[in-house]
C-alpha positions as CSV (number, residue, x, y, z in Angstrom):
1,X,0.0,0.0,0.0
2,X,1.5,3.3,-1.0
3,X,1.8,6.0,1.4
4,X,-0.6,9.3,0.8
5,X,2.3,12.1,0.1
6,X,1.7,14.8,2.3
7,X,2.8,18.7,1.3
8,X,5.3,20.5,3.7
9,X,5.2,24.1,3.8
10,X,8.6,25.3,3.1
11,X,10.2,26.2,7.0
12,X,10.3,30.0,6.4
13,X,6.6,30.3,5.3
14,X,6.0,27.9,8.9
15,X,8.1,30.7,11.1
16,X,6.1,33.0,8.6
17,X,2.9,31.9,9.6
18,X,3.9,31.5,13.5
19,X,4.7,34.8,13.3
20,X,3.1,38.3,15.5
21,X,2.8,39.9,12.0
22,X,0.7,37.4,10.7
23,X,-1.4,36.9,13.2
24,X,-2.3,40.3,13.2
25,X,-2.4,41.1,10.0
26,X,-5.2,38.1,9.8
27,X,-7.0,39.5,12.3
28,X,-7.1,42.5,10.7
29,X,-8.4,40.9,7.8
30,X,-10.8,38.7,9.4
31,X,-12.3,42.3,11.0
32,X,-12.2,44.3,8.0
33,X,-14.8,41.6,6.2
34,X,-16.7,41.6,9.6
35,X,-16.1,37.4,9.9
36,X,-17.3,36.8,6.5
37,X,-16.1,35.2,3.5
38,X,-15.3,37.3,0.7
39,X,-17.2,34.9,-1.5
40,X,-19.8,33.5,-0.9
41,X,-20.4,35.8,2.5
42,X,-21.0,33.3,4.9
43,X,-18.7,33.7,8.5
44,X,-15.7,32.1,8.4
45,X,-12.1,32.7,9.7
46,X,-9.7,31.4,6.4
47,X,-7.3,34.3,5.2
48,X,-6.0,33.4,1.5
49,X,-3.5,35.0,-0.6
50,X,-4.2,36.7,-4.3
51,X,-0.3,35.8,-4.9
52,X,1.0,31.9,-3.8
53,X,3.5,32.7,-0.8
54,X,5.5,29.9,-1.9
55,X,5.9,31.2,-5.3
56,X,7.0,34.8,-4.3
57,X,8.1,34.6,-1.1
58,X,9.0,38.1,-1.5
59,X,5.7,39.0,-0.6
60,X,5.8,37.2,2.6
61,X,5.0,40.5,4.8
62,X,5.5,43.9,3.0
63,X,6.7,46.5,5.9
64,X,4.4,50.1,6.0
């Protein structure tokens, strides 16, 4: 039986994620659309990203 592969996120986009900025910049987000999805508009408490972090990781958190 073959073993499921299961993706990794790269270790800098883990501290990334782990990180103060992050969290509150998610927070942020999560406020600004008072809970809701920007879809469909039903509550939820996902952030995704227009750009793939892990194919610019330049973008990881631009500093104001």
């Amino acid at each position: 039986m073959r073993r499921k592969q299961v993706y990794r996120k790269p270790k800098k986009l883990e501290r990334f994620y782990k990180s103060d900025e992050w969290h509150l910049a998610r927070a942020i987000k999560i406020a600004n659309q008072n809970g809701l999805c920007e879809n469909c508009g039903k509550p939820g408490n996902e952030v995704h990203h227009i750009t793939h972090l892990t194919i610019n990781p330049k973008l990881l958190m631009r500093r104001y």
